[in-house]
C-alpha positions in Angstrom: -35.6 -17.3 -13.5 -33.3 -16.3 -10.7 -34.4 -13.2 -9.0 -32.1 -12.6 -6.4 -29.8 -13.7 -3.8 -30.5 -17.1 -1.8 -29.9 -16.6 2.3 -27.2 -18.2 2.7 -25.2 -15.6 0.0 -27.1 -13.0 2.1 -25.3 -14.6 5.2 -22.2 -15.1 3.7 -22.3 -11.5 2.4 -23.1 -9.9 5.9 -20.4 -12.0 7.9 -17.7 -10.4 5.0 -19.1 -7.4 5.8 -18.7 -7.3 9.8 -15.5 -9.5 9.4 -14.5 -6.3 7.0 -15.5 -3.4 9.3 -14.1 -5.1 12.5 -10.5 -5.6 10.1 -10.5 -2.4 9.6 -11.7 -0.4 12.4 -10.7 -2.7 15.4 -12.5 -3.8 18.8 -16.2 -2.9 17.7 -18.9 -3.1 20.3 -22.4 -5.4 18.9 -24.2 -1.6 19.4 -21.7 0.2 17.4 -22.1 -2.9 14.8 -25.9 -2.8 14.3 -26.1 0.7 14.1 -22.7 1.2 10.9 -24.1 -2.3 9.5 -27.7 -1.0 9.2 -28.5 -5.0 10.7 -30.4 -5.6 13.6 -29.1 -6.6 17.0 -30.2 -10.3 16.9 -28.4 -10.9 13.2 -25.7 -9.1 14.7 -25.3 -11.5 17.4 -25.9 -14.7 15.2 -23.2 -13.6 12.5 -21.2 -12.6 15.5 -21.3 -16.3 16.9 -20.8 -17.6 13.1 -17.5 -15.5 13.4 -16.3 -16.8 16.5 -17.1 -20.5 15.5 -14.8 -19.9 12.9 -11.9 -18.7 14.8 -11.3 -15.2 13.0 -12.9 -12.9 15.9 -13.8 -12.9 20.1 -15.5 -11.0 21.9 -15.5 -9.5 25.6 -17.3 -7.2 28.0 -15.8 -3.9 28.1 -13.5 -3.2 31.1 -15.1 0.4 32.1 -18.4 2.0 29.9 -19.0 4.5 32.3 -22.3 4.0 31.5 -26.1 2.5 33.6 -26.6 -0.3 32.0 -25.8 -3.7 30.8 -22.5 -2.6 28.2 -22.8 -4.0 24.8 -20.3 -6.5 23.9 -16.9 -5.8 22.2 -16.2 -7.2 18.9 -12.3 -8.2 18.4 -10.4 -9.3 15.6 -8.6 -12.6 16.1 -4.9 -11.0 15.4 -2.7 -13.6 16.8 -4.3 -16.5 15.4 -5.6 -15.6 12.5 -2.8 -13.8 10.0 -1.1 -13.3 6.9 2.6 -13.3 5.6 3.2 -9.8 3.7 6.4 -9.6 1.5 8.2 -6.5 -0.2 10.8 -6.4 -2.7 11.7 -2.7 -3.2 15.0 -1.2 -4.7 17.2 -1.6 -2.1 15.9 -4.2 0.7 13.5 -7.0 0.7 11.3 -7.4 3.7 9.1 -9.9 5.3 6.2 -9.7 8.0 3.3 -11.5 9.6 0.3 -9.8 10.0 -2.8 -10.6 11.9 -5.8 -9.9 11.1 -6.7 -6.1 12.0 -4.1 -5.3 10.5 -1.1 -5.2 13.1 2.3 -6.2 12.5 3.5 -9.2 14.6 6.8 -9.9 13.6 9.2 -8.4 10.6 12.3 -8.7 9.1 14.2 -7.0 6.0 18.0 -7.1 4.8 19.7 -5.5 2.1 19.0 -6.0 -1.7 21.9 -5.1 -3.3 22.2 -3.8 -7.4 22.1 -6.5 -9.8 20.2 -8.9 -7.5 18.3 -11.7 -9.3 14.6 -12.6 -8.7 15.3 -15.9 -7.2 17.9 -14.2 -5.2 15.9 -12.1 -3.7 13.7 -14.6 -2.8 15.5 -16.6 -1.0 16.3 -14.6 1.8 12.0 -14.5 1.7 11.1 -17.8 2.0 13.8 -18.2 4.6 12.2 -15.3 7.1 8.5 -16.9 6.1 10.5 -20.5 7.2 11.6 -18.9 10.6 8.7 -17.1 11.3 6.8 -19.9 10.5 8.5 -22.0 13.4 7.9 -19.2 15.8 4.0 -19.0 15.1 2.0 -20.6 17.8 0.5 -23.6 16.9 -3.2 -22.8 16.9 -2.7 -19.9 14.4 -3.4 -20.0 10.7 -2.1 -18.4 8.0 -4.8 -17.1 5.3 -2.5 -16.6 2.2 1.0 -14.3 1.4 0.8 -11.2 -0.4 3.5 -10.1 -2.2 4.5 -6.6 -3.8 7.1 -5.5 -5.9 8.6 -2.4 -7.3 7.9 -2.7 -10.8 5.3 -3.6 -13.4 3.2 -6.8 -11.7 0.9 -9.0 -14.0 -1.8 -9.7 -11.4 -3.1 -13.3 -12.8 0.2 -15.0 -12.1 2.6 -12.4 -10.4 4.9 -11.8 -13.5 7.0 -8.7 -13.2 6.7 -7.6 -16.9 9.2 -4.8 -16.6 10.8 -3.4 -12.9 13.4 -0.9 -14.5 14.2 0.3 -11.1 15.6 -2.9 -10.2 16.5 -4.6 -13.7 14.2 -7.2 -13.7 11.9 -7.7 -17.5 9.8 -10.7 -17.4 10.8 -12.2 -14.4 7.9 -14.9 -13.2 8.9 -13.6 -9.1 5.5 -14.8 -8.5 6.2 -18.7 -9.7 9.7 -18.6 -8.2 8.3 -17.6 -4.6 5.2 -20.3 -4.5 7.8 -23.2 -5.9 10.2 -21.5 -2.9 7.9 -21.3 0.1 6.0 -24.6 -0.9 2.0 -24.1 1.3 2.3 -21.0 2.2 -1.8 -20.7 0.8 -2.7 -18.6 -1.5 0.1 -15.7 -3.2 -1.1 -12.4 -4.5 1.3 -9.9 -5.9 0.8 -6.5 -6.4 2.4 -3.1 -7.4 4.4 -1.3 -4.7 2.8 1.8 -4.8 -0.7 0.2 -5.2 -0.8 -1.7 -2.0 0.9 1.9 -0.3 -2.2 3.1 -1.5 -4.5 0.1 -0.5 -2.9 0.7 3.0 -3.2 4.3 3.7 -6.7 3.7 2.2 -7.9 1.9 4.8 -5.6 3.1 8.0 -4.2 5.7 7.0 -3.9 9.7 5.7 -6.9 8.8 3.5 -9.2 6.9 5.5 -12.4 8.3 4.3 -11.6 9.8 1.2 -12.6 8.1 -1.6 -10.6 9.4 -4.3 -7.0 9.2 -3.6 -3.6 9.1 -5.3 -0.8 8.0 -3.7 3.1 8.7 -5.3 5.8 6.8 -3.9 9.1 7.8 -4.9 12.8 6.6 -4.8 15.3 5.8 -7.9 11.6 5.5 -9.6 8.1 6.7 -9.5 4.5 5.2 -9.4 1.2 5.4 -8.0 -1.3 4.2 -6.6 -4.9 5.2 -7.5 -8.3 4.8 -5.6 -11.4 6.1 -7.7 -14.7 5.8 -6.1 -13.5 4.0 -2.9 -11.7 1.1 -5.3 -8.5 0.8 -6.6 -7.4 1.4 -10.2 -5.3 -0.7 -11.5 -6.1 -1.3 -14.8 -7.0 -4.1 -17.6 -4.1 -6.5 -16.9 -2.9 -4.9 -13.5 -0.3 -2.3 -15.0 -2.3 0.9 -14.4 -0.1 3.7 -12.0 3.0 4.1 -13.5 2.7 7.6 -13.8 6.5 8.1 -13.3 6.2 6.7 -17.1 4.4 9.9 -18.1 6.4 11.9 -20.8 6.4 15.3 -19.6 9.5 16.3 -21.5 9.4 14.8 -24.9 13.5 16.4 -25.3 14.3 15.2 -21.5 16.9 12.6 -20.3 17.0 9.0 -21.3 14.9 6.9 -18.9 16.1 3.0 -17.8 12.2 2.2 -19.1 13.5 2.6 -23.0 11.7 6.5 -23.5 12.8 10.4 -23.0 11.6 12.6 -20.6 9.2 10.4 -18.0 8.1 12.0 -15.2 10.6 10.5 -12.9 13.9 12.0 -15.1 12.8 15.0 -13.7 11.8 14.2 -10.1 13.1 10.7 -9.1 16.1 10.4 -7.0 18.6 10.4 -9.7 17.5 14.1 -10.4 17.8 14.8 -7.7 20.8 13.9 -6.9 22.5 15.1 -10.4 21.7 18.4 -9.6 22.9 18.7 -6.2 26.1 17.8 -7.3 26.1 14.3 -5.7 25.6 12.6 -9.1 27.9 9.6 -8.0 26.2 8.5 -4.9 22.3 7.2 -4.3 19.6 6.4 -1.4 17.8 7.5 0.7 20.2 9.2 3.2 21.5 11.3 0.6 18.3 12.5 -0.3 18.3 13.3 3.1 21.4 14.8 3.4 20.4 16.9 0.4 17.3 18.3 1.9 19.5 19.2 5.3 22.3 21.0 3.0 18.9 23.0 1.3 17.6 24.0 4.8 21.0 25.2 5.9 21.4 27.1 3.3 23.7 25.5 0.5 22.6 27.1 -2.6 23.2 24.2 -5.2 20.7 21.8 -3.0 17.9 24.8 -2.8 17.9 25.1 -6.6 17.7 20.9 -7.3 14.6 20.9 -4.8 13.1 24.3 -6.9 13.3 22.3 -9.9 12.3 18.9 -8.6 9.6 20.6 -6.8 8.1 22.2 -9.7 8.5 19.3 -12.3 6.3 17.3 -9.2 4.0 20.2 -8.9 3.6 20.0 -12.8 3.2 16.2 -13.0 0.8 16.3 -9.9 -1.2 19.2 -11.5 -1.8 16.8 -14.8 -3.0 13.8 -12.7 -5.1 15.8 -10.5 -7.0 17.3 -13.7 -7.4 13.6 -14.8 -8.8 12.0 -11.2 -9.8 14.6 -9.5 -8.8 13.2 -6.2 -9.4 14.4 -2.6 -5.8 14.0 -1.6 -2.3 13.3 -2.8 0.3 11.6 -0.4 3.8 11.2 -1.1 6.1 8.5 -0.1 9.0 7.6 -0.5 11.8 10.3 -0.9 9.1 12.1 -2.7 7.7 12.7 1.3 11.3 14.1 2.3 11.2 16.5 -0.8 7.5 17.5 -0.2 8.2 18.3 3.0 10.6 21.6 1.8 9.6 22.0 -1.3 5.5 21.9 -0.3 5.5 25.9 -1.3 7.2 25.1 -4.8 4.5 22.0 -5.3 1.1 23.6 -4.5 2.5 26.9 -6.4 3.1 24.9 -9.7 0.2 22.7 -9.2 -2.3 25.5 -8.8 -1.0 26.7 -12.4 -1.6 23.7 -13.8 -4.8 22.3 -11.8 -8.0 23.2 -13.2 -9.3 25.6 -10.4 -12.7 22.8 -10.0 -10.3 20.0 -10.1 -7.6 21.3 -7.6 -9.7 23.4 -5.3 -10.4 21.0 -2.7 -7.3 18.6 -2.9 -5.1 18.3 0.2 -1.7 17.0 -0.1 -0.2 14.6 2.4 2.5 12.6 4.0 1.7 9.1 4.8 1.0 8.2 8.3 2.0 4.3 8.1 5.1 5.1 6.8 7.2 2.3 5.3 4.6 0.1 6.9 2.4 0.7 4.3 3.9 -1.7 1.8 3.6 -4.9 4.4 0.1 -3.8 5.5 -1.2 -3.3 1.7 0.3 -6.7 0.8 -1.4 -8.2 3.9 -4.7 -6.5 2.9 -4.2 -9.0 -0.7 -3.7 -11.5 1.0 -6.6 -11.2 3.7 -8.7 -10.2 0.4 -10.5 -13.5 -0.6 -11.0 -14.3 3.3 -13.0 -10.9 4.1 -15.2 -11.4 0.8 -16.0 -14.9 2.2 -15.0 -15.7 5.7 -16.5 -19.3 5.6 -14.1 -20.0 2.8 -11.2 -22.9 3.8 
């Protein structure tokens, strides 16, 4: 009978786990290492080595310490030669990045996704920024695997967008098209838009060190992304988050998924927009344009924030019963409504909330911004190689 791990998973498991911290937390020194690690300074130095034999970090004496001493060597990640390709396909662009490891954006690219735009037309333009990219990447760098997320409903064993009603797309196999398309590009993993936001902001940003977080992005739809003791929920088949499917208002509008009165009737652009009177256009810069018109005064925008910032405040208050998170961020538009109608939020929120459930939440913008959908879909694809960095 087996009774526990053999040393070389032990190894394996420890050179993950520094690989992971110095991924996420940048140029570590061996002393900082041993002490966050709980490993002592000679294991530190012999997984440290392992590391470097393998290409994915360096390491460096410190330039100034301002300390007596011999200074304790600096722990890097390998960012320019060791990376992934991170791909978004949102409502009204598709974008394409490489991304070394540590998480820094090298090099990106996006253009327009118009309405109506087929899956294997938008990824085209994809594969073709992955193609130029490619030829631009020196030649001793390697790419770990593309991560790939999309604005809809994502089956995670193959990348089948089961229903994206956002961008008109039901059972469209994006993941298949985009492997056939980019030919080696190692391994794909495609996730939900708002999940990888999530898995991004997570680790770098407005929720670094909380370990119960939701995350709403917002535009023509709404979803979320949901981190429940320090891991991500996403459900049994990789559908959990859409909370913008939520019936709030069984006698609401019509919604583009096939029910009445989801969440995002009430609070997605569309509303939005319908009751400032500006019914007949969309994006993001009227959203914008909306908020301005409310903060100078125009009385028709002020009353469609009210109302879109009670119906969030309402929705918000319902989810925060259920996960009792530490914080809520908004994205999207949702972040350009927050921002005026935070007041109109919290205020409906706190009627809702359970006073144990919503007496410690903080609500937030994102700091990565619309980075955080290229960094989370990095993060899935760097996944399998911070679990086992000795992997090929």
């Amino acid at each position: 009978m087996r009774t526990g791990p053999s040393q070389d998973e032990v190894r394996r498991h420890n050179l993950g786990t520094l690989l992971r911290y110095v991924h996420v937390h940048g140029a570590t020194s061996r002393a900082e290492l041993t002490s966050r690690l709980g490993l002592n300074r000679s294991t530190i130095g012999a997984l440290t080595t392992e590391l470097i034999g393998a290409g994915l970090v360096s390491e460096a004496v410190p330039k100034e310490t301002g300390r007596a001493g011999r200074p304790s060597l600096v722990v890097r990640p390998e960012s320019e030669r060791i990376f992934a390709y991170a791909l978004s396909i949102e409502v009204d662009r598709v974008r394409a990045a490489r991304v070394g490891l540590g998480g820094r954006i090298l090099e990106q690219h996006e253009t327009r996704r118009p309405p109506g735009m087929s899956a294997d037309e938008a990824v085209e333009p994809l594969a073709r920024f992955v193609r130029a990219m490619h030829d631009r990447t020196p030649s001793d760098a390697r790419c770990v695997g593309s991560g790939l997320a999309v604005a809809g409903m994502v089956r995670r064993e193959d990348g089948m967008v089961r229903l994206a009603p956002t961008i008109g797309w039901v059972e469209e196999p994006v993941g298949a098209v985009l492997r056939a398309e980019l030919g080696d590009p190692g391994r794909l993993t495609v996730g939900n838009h708002a999940d990888v936001c999530a898995l991004a902001e997570h680790a770098r940003g407005a929720a670094v060190a909380c370990d119960n977080v939701i995350y709403l992005y917002g535009d023509v739809g709404v979803g979320a992304g949901i981190v429940a003791g320090g891991r991500r929920v996403t459900g049994h088949g990789g559908y959990g988050g859409e909370v913008g499917h939520m019936v709030v208002n069984p006698y609401g509008r019509p919604c583009d998924c096939g029910s009445r009165g989801c969440w995002e009737t009430e609070i997605g652009e569309h509303a939005l927009l319908r009751l400032s009177g500006r019914a007949d256009r969309s994006g993001r810069d009227v959203v914008l344009e909306v908020v301005d018109a409310a903060v100078r005064g125009d009385i028709q925008a002020q009353h469609a924030l009210r109302h879109v910032g009670d119906w969030i405040g309402f929705g918000v208050g319902n989810l925060v019963n259920i996960f009792n998170p530490e914080v809520v961020i908004f994205g999207g538009t949702l972040r350009d409504v927050y921002l005026v109608a935070a007041a109109q939020i919290r205020s409906r929120l706190n009627s809702v909330g359970l006073p144990a459930c919503r007496e410690h939440v903080r609500l937030r913008t994102p700091e990565l911004g619309a980075d955080a959908a290229l960094i989370g879909a990095a993060e899935l694809a760097f996944e399998h190689l911070l679990d086992d960095p000795l992997v090929s």
